[in-house]
C-alpha positions in Angstrom: 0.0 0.0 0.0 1.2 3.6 -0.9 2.6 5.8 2.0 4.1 9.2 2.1 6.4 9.5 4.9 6.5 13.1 6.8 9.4 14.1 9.2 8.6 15.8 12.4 10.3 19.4 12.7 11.5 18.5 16.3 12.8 15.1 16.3 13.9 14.6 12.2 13.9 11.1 13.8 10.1 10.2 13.4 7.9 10.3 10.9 3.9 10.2 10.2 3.1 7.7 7.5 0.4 9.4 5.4 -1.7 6.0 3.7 -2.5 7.8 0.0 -4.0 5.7 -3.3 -5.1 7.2 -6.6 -7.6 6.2 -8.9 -7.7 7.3 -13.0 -5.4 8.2 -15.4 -4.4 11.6 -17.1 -2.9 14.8 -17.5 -5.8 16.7 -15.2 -4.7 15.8 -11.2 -7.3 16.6 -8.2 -6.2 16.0 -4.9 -9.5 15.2 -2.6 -8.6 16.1 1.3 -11.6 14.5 3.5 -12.8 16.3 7.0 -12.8 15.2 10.4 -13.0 11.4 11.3 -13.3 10.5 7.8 -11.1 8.8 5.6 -10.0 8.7 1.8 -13.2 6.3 1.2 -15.3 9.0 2.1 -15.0 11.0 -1.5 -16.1 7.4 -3.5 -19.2 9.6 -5.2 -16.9 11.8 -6.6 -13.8 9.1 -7.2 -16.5 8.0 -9.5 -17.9 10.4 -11.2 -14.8 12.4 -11.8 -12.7 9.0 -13.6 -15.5 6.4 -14.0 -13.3 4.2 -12.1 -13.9 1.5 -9.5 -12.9 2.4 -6.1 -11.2 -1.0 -5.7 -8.7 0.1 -8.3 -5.3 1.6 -7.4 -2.3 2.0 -9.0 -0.5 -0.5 -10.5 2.5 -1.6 -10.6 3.6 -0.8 -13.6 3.0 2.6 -12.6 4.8 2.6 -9.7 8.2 1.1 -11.1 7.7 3.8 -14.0 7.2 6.9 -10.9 10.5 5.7 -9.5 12.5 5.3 -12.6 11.6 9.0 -13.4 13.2 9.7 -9.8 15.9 7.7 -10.5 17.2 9.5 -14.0 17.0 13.1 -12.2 13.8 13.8 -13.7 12.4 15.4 -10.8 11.5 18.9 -12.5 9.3 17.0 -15.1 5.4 18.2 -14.3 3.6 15.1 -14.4 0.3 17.2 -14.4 1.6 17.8 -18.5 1.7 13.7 -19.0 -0.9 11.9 -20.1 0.2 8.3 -20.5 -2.8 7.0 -22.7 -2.4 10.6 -24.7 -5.9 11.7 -23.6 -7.7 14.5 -21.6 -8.5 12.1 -18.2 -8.6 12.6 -14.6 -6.4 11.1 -12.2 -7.5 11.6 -8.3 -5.9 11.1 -5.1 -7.7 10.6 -1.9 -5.8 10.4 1.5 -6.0 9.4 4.9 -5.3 12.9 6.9 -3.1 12.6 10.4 -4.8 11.1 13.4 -7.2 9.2 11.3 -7.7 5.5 9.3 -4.4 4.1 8.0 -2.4 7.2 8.9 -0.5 7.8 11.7 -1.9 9.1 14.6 0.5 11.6 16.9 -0.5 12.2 20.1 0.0 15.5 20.8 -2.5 17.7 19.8 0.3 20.5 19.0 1.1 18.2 16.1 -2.8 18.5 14.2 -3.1 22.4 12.7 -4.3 22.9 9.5 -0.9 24.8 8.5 0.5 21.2 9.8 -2.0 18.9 7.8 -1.7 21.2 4.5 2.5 20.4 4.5 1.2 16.9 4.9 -0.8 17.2 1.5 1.9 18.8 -0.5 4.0 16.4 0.9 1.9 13.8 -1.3 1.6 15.5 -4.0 5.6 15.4 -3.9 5.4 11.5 -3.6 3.2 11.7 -6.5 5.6 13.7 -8.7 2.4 15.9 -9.2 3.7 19.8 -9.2 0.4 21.0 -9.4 -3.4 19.9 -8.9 -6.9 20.5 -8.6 -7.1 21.0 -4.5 -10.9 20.2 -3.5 -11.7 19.8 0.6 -14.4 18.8 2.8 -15.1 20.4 6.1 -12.0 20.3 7.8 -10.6 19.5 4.9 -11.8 22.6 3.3 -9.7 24.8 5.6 -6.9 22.6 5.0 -7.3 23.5 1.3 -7.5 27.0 2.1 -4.8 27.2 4.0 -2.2 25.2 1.6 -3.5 27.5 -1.1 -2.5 30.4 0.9 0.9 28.8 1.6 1.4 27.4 -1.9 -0.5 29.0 -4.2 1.8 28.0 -6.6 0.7 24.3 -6.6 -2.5 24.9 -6.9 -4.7 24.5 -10.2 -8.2 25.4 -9.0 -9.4 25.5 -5.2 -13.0 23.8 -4.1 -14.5 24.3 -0.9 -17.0 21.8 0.3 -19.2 22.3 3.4 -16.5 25.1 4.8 -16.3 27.3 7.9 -13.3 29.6 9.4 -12.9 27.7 12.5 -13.0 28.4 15.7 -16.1 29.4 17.0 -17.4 29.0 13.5 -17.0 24.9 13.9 -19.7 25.0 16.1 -23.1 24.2 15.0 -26.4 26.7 15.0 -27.4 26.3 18.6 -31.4 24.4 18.8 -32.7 21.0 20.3 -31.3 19.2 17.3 -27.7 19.8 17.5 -27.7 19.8 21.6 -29.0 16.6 21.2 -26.7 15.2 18.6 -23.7 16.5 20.2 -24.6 14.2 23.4 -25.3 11.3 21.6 -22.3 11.6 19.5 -20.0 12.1 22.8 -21.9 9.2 24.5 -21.5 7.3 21.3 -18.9 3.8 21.7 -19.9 1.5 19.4 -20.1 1.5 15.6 -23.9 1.1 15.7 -24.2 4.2 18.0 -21.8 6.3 15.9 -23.3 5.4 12.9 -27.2 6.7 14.0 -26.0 9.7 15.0 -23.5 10.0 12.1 -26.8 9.5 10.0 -28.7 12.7 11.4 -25.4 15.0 11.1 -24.4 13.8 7.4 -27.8 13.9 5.7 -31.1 16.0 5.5 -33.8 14.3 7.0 -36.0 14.7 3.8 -33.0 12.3 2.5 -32.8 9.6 5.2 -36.7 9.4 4.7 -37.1 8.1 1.4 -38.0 5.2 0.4 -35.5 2.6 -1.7 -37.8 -0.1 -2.5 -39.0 -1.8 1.2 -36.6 0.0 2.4 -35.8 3.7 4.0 -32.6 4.9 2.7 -32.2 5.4 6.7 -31.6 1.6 7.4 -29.5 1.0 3.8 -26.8 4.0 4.9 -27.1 2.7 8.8 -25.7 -1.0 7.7 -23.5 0.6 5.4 -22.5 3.0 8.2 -22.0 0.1 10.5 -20.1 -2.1 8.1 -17.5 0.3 7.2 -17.0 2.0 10.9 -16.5 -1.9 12.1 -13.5 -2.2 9.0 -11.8 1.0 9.8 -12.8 0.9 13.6 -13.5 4.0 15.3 -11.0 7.2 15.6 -8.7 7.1 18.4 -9.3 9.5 20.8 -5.9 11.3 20.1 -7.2 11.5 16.2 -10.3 12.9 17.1 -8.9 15.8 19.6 -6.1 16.5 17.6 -8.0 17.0 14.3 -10.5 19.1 16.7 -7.5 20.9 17.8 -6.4 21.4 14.3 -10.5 23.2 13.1 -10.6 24.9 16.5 -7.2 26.8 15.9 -8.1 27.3 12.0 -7.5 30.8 11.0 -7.2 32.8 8.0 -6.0 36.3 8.0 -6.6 38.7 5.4 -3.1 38.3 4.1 -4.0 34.8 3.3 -7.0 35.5 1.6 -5.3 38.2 -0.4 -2.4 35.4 -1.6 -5.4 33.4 -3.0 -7.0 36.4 -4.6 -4.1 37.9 -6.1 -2.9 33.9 -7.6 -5.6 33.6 -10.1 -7.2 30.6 -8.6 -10.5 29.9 -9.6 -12.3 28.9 -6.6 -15.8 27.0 -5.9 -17.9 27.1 -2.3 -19.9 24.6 -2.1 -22.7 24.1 0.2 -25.6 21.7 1.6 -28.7 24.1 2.3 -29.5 21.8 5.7 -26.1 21.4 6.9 -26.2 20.7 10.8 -22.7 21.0 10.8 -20.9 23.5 8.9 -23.4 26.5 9.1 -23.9 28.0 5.5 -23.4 31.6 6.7 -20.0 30.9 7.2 -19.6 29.6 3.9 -20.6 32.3 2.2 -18.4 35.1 3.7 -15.4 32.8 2.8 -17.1 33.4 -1.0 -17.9 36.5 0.0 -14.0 37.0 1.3 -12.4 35.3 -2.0 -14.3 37.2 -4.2 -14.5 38.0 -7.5 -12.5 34.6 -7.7 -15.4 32.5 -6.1 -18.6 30.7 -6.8 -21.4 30.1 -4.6 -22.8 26.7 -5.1 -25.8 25.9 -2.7 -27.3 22.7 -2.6 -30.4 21.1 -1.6 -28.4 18.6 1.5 -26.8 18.3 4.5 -23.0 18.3 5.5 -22.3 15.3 3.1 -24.2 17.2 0.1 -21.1 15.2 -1.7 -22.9 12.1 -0.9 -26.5 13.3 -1.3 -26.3 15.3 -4.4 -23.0 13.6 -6.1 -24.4 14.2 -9.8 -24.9 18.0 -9.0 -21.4 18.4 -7.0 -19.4 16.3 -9.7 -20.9 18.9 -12.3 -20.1 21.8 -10.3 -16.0 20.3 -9.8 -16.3 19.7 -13.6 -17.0 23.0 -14.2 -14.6 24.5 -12.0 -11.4 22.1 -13.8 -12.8 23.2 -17.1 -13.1 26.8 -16.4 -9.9 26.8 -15.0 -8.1 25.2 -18.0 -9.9 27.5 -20.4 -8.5 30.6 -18.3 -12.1 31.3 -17.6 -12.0 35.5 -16.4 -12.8 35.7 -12.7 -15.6 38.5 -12.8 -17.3 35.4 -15.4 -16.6 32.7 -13.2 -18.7 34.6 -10.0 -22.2 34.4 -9.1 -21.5 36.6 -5.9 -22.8 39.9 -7.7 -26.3 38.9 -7.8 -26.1 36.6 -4.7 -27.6 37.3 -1.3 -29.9 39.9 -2.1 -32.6 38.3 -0.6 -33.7 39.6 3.0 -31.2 39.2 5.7 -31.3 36.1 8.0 -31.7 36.5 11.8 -29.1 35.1 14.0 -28.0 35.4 17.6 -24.9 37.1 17.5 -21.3 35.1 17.9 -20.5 36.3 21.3 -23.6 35.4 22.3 -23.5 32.0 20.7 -19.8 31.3 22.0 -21.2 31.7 25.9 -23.8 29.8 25.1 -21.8 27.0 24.0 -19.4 27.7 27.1 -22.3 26.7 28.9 -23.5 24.0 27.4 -19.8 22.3 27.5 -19.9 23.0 30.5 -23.1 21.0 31.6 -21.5 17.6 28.5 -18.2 18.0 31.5 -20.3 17.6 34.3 -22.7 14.9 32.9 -19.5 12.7 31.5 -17.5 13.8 35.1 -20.7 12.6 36.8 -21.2 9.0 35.1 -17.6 8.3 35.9 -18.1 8.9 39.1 -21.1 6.9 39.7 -19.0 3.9 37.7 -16.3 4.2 39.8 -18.8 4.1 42.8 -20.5 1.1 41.7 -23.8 3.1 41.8 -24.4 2.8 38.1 
């Protein structure tokens, strides 16, 4: 299995092992980077729609021996992104397994998960690729990651897609109602892979979705066993993967330097969004368009945090559009929609200061409920 190996600034000794695979061939490179607890398997809607490929295909061998030869002559400065072995316009993708989560390794300091961190990890792929530049597209945590490697390396990057993005920090939190109170307890009392997947369920999808009907079936119970099934293969994240990647969205910031970098590179750049998103509120997504502009898109969807998964057809189309545009040398002021978008009435929210104690307060009550059940345990009284 393919593994990029990343040296630790302090002790050059260690490494993380970053598990990588690609699927595809051409001259047109898209590196996916997945969001919190997920792993490379999560982007199979678009794996497939972007190189009609099946997931269960990697690289060959063939391939490999031929990557390594070109290392071995000194042929380092070639840009694969201009090769196209079978002499056509294709798409080769790779999906990876961030830091902390699946077959990557897992540090366990949490100083060791920032996005600035994780973004060096994906270049550092790329690099083991041979790939100079690339299509960057991003989920969720994933979507800041993008951000911030095109801010650090604009350089590398083709085309920038944003999927399901905040800012971080406070911004990772979700819109404060019964819903997501309740989801956030069940997903911290969650410990088996039938518990994470229900509650995984109501955070990924849109109701409306999870309700219809799939022959006898509800789409619900098809996605739970499929939810089940692959949290049981992968197991569930570490609890040193799951603080560090929340370490790494919580200290997520970019300044307007960064955004200026971005701006001033020429990207073209696509937001993406799921209209019901629990999650990832779509406010937030919108002043990052709003912030990138007149180099960015706003695409809204009619899903939830996974809109990748609900609407693949319409997100594949959208990523198509944004690689095509891109290669044409589309103008920026063409490529936006942010001119005539948002004109509608303005939408009524509690202010984030307000929303941040809030959230202090209800952390504080999760605390005293997990603080409390331990010590009942430990007293035998429950």
């Amino acid at each position: 299995m393919p593994y990029c190996e990343v040296r630790k600034c302090k002790r050059k000794d260690e490494v993380v092992k970053l598990f990588y695979t690609t699927y595809g061939h051409g001259n047109r490179k898209v590196l996916f980077i997945i969001g919190l607890a997920g792993t490379h398997e999560s982007w199979g809607p678009q794996i497939r729609g972007l190189t009609n490929s099946d997931m269960s295909h990697q690289k060959d061998e063939e391939e490999d021996v031929r990557a390594l030869a070109t290392l071995a002559m000194g042929q380092e400065s070639i840009d694969k992104d201009e090769i196209d072995d079978n002499g056509e316009s294709g798409i080769q993708v790779c999906a990876f397994d961030n830091r902390g989560m699946g077959r990557s390794s897992v540090p366990k300091k949490k100083s060791e998960y920032t996005t600035t961190i994780m973004a060096k990890d994906a270049l550092a792929v790329m690099d083991s690729l041979g790939w100079q530049r690339a299509h960057i597209f991003g989920h969720s945590m994933g979507a800041m990651i993008a951000c911030k490697l095109a801010s650090i390396a604009p350089n590398r990057v083709l085309s920038l897609a944003l999927l399901n993005a905040t800012g971080g920090g406070y911004e990772c939190f979700p819109k404060i109602d019964r819903q997501t109170i309740s989801l956030a307890i069940r997903f911290l009392r969650a410990k088996t892979p039938e518990e994470r997947a229900a509650v995984d369920l109501d955070t990924h999808y849109s109701k409306e979705y999870l309700d219809e009907c799939i022959g006898s079936n509800t789409r619900r119970r098809i996605l739970y066993q499929e939810y089940v099934k692959a949290i049981s293969s992968t197991g569930m994240q570490s609890n040193h993967g799951f603080e560090g990647q929340v370490n790494a969205c919580w200290t997520h910031k970019m300044t307007s330097k960064d955004y200026d970098v971005i701006r001033s590179s020429g990207l073209l750049i696509s937001v993406i969004h799921g209209r019901y998103d629990v999650i990832a509120q779509i406010n937030h997504a919108r002043r990052i368009a709003q912030k990138l502009y007149p180099s960015a898109r706003m695409v809204e969807l009619h899903g939830g945090h996974l809109v990748s998964h609900e609407r693949p057809d319409e997100v594949n189309q959208a990523l198509m559009e944004l690689i095509e545009a891109s290669e044409t040398k589309l103008d920026a002021l063409e490529w936006s929609n942010l001119p005539n978008y948002g004109t509608g009435s303005p939408e009524h929210r509690i202010s984030p200061t307000l929303e941040l104690s809030l959230l202090y307060v209800i952390g504080l009550l999760v605390m005293f409920f997990q603080r409390s059940r331990r010590l009942l345990r430990s007293l035998g009284l429950h």
